[in-house]
N, C-alpha and C positions, 0 to 999 in steps of 0.2 A: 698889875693887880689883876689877878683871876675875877672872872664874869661872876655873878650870884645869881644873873637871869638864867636858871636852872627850871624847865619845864616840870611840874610835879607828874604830868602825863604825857609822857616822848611822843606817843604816837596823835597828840594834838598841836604839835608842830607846822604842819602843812595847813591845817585850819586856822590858827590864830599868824601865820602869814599871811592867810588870802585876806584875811577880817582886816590886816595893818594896809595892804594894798587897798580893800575898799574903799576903809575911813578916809586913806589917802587922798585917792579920787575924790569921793565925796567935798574933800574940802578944797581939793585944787592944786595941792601940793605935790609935786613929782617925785617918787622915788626910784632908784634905779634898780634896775632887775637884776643887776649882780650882786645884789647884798651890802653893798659899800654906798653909803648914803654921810659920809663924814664930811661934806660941804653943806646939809640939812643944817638951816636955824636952829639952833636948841628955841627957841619959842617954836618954831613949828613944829619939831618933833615932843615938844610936851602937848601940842595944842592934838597930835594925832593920840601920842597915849592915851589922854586925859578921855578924849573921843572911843575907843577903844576900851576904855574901862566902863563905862556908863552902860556901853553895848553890852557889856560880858553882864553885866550888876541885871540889864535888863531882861536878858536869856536865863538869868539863873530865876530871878523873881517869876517870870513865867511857867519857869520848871517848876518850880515849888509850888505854885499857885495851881496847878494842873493846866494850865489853857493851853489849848490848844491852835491859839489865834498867832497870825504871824508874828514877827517883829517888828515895833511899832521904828519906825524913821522919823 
């Protein structure tokens, strides 16, 4: 079955890897630098998406909002 995770913006690729590497860290979870993480818990890898999405939800509400205050953690 072909992938649907189709970036709408190719060239936001390298950024929303380093964002799945932070949250990673963040929570403790180890993923491997080669791209291949298929021994990953499926609860952990929703616990990172899940994490990841909040983050995006929180960048866009600040955009819109005008602030120019960091990212809240």
């Amino acid at each position: 079955m072909a992938s649907r995770n189709t970036l709408v913006v190719q060239q936001a690729k390298a950024g929303i890897d380093q964002l799945k590497f932070e949250v990673a860290q963040e929570l403790g979870i180890a993923l491997s630098p080669t791209g291949y993480n298929g021994n990953l818990a499926t609860r952990d890898a929703g616990f990172i998406g899940g994490n990841i999405t909040k983050r995006l939800v929180q960048i866009a509400e600040q955009q819109l909002s005008g602030s120019a205050a960091g990212i809240r953690r």
